[in-house]
C-alpha positions in Angstrom: -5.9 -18.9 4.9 -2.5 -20.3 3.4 -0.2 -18.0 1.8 0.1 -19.6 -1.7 -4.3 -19.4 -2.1 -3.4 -16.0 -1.7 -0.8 -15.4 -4.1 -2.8 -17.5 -6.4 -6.1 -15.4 -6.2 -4.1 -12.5 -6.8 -2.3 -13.5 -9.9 -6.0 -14.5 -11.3 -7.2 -11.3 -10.4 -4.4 -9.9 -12.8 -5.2 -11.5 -15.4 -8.9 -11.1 -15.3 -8.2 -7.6 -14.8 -6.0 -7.4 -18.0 -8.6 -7.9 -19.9 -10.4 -4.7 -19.3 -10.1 -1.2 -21.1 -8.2 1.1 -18.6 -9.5 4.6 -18.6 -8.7 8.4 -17.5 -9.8 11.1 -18.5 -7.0 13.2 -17.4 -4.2 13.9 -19.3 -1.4 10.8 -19.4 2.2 11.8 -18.1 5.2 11.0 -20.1 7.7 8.2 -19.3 10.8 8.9 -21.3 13.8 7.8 -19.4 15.3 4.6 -21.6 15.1 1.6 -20.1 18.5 -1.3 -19.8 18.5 -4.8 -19.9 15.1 -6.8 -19.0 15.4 -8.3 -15.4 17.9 -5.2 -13.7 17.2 -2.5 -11.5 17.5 1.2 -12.9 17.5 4.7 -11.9 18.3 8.2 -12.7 20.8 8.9 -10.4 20.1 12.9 -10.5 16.3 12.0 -9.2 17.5 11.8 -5.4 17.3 15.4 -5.5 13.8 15.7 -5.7 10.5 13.6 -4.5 9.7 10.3 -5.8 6.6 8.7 -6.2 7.1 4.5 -6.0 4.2 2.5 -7.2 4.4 -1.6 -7.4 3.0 -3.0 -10.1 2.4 -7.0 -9.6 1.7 -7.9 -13.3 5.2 -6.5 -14.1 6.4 -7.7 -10.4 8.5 -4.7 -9.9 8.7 -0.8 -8.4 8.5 1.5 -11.0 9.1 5.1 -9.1 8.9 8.8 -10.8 9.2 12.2 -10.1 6.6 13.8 -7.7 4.6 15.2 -8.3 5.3 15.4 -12.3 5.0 11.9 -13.2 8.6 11.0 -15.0 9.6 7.7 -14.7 13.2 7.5 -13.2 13.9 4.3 -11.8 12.5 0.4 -11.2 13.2 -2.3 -8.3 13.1 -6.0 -9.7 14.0 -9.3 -8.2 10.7 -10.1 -6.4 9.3 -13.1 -5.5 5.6 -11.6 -5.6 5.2 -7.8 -4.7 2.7 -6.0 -2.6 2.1 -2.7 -0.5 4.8 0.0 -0.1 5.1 1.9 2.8 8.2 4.7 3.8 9.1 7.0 6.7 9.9 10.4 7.1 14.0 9.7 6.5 12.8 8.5 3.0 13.5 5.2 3.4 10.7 2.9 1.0 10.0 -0.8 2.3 9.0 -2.9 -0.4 6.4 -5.8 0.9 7.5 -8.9 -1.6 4.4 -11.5 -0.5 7.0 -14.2 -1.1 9.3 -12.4 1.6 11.2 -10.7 2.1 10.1 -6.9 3.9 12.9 -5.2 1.7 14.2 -1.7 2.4 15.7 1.2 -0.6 17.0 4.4 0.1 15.3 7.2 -1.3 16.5 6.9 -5.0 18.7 3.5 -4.3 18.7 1.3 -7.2 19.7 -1.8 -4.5 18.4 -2.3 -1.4 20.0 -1.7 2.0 18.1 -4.0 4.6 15.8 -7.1 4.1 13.8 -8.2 7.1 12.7 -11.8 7.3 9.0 -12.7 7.2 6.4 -15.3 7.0 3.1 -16.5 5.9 2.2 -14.3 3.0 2.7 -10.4 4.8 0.8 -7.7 2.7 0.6 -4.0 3.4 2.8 -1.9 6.1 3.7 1.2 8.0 5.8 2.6 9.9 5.4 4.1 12.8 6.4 8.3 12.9 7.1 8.1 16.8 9.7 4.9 17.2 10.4 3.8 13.4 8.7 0.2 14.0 7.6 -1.3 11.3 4.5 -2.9 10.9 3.5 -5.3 8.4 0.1 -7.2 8.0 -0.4 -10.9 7.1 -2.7 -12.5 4.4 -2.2 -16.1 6.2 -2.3 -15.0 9.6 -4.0 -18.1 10.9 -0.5 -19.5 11.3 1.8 -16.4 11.3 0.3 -13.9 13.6 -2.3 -10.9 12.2 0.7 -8.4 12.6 4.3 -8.4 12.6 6.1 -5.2 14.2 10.0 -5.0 13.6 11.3 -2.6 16.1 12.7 0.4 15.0 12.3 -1.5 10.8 15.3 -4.1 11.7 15.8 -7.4 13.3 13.2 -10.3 14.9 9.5 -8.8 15.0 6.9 -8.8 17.8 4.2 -11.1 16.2 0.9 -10.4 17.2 -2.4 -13.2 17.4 -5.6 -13.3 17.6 -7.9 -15.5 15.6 -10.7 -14.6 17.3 -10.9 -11.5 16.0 -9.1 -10.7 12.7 -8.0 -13.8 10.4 -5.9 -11.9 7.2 -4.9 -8.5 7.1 -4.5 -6.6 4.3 -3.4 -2.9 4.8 -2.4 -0.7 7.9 -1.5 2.4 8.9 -0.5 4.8 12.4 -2.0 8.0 13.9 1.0 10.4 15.1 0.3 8.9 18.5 1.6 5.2 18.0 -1.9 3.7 17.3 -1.8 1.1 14.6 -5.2 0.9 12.5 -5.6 -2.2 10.5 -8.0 -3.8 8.4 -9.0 -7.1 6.9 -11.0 -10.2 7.0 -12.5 -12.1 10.6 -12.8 -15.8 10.4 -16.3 -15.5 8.8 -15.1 -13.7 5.4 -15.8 -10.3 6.8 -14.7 -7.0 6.5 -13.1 -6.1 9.4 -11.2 -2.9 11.0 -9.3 -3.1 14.1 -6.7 -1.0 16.5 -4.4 -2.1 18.2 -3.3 0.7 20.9 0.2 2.1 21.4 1.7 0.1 23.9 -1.2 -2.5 23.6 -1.3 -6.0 23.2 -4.9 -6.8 21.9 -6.7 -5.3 19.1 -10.0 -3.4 19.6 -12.5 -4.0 17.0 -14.1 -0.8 15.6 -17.7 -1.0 13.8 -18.0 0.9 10.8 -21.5 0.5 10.3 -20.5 -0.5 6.8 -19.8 -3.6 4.2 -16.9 -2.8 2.0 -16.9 -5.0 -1.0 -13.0 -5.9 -0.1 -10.2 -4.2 2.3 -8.3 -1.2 0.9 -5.7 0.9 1.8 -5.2 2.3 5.5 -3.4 5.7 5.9 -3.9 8.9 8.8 -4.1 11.7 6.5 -3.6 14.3 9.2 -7.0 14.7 10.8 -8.4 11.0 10.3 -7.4 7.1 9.4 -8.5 6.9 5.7 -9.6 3.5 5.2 -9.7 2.4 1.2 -13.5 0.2 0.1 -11.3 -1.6 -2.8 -13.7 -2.2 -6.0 -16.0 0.4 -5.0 -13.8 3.7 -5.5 -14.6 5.2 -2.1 -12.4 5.9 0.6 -14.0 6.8 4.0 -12.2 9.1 6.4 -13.3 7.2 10.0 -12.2 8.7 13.4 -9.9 6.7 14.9 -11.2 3.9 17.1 -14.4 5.3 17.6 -15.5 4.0 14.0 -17.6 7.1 13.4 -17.5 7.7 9.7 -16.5 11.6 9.3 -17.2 11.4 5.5 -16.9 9.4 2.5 -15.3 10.4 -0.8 -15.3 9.1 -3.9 -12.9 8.8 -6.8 -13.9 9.1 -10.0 -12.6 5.7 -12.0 -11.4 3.8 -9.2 -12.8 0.8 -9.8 -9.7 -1.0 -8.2 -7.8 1.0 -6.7 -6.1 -1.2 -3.7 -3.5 0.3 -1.3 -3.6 4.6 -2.2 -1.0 7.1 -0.5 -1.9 10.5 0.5 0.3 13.3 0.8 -1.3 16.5 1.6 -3.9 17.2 -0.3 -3.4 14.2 -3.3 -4.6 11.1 -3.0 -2.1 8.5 -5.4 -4.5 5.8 -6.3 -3.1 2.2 -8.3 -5.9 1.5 -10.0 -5.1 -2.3 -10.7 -8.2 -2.4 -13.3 -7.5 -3.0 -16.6 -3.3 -2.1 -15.9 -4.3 1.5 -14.3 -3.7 4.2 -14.4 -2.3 5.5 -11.5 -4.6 8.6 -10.6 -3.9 12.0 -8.9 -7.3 13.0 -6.7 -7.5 15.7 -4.5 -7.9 15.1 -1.3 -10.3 15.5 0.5 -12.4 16.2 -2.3 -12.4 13.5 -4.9 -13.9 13.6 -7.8 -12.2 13.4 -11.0 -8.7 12.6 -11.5 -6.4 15.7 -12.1 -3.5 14.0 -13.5 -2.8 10.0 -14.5 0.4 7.7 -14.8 -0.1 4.4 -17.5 1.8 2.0 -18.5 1.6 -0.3 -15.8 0.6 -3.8 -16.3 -1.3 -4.5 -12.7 -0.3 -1.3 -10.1 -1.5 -2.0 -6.8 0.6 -0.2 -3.9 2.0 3.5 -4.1 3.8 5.6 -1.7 5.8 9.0 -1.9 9.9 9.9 -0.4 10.2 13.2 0.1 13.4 14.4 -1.0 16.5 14.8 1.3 
């Protein structure tokens, strides 16, 4: 797969999906704060005392965040080349995927960043793991640049990982508290596929979901099990670990796009790229309807949350 077919699908999916009627049926939260010049980064400074929600919006090509749970907006990240999935730790630390590279990293509330981590190919999604800080970020072009790239503890070279055979793009990944990395994507057939690759390990183990997702969604443990996103059909399926057995599947009202979700407790932030959004609260695991929505996003895809230090 080369790196700039990606980037190009992607920007044709934005403006197909600009054309369609966004809906929600919950109620929309404000976005007051005034916004400066086009093109700079901005931010309350007072929101670093309290949780943030980021979400990356790839028609507008920046990180707008707000206050979390409430919904203001306080802040946006520009200057990317082409941006993706978000991921953060437990130190509050967000990394930004940019599919044009840079992995770049903010401080929770930082208006500039504070590390950038070299990449290449077209990387995606990412995670980091809770046990040694590495950070792992997925590949849509991994036929030449490895399926996965793992920075150790989030800074210098990465360990890239191959294996053709198996898994040929990635798209979204996350880890268990144990180290194991979860990741899913396409095999060199077009298919849906979800793999692990063991703490420690050095080869990915392919896990059967007895499923066809129509495309590969988000990837998170939500405390119990790895929630893997089914992008464009508004289901996420909570599958235990590398057994592949699917525990249940939930669906979210609306969610007709929603690509790389966050969960935090029991929420469920879905970017729901359709139509410029909205972002939707779900609870999780239930589903359902949303219980609160963020608009005024041109194409949201990614989302994750910093706790507040």
């Amino acid at each position: 797969m080369n790196g700039k077919l990606v980037f190009i699908g992607r920007v044709f999916a934005f403006v197909a999906g600009a054309a369609m009627a966004g809906c929600g049926g919950a109620a929309q939260l404000a976005s007051p704060n005034a916004i400066p010049a086009a093109g700079a980064s901005w931010g309350n400074p007072n929101a670093k005392a309290q949780s943030l929600l980021y979400i990356s919006d790839l028609g507008a090509n920046d990180v707008a965040y707000y206050t979390y749970p409430g919904g203001t907006l306080e802040g946006k990240l520009t200057g990317f080349g082409s941006v993706a999935g978000l991921c953060s730790d437990k130190a509050g630390d967000v990394w930004v995927v940019d599919e044009a590279g840079p992995v770049v990293m903010y401080k929770h509330g930082a208006t500039s960043p504070s590390r950038k981590l070299t990449t290449a190919g077209a990387p995606f999604g990412c995670a980091v793991d809770p046990l040694t800080g590495n950070l792992a970020v997925t590949n849509g072009s991994s036929y030449d640049y490895g399926v996965i790239s793992i920075y150790p503890k989030a800074n210098g070279s990465p360990k890239v990982y191959y294996d053709s055979s198996v898994i040929d793009a990635t798209y979204y990944c996350g880890y268990d508290p144990k180290g194991n990395l979860y990741i899913d994507g396409w095999n060199r057939s077009g298919q849906f596929i979800f793999v692990e690759l063991p703490k420690g390990g050095s080869k990915f183990a392919v896990t059967d979901l007895n499923l066809s997702p129509n495309n590969p969604g988000g990837v998170q443990w939500d405390g119990k099990y790895v929630a893997v996103g089914n992008r464009g059909s508004g289901k996420v399926y909570r599958v235990t670990g590398s057994t592949g057995k699917i525990a249940a599947t939930i669906a979210l009202n609306g969610a007709t796009n929603v690509q790389q979700f966050w969960i935090d407790g029991a929420t469920l932030i879905g970017p729901n790229a359709a139509g410029g959004g909205p972002v939707g609260y779900w609870k999780y695991p239930a589903g359902g309807s949303t219980t609160k929505t963020i608009s005024g996003l041109a194409y949201p895809i990614g989302a994750t949350v910093s706790a507040a230090q």
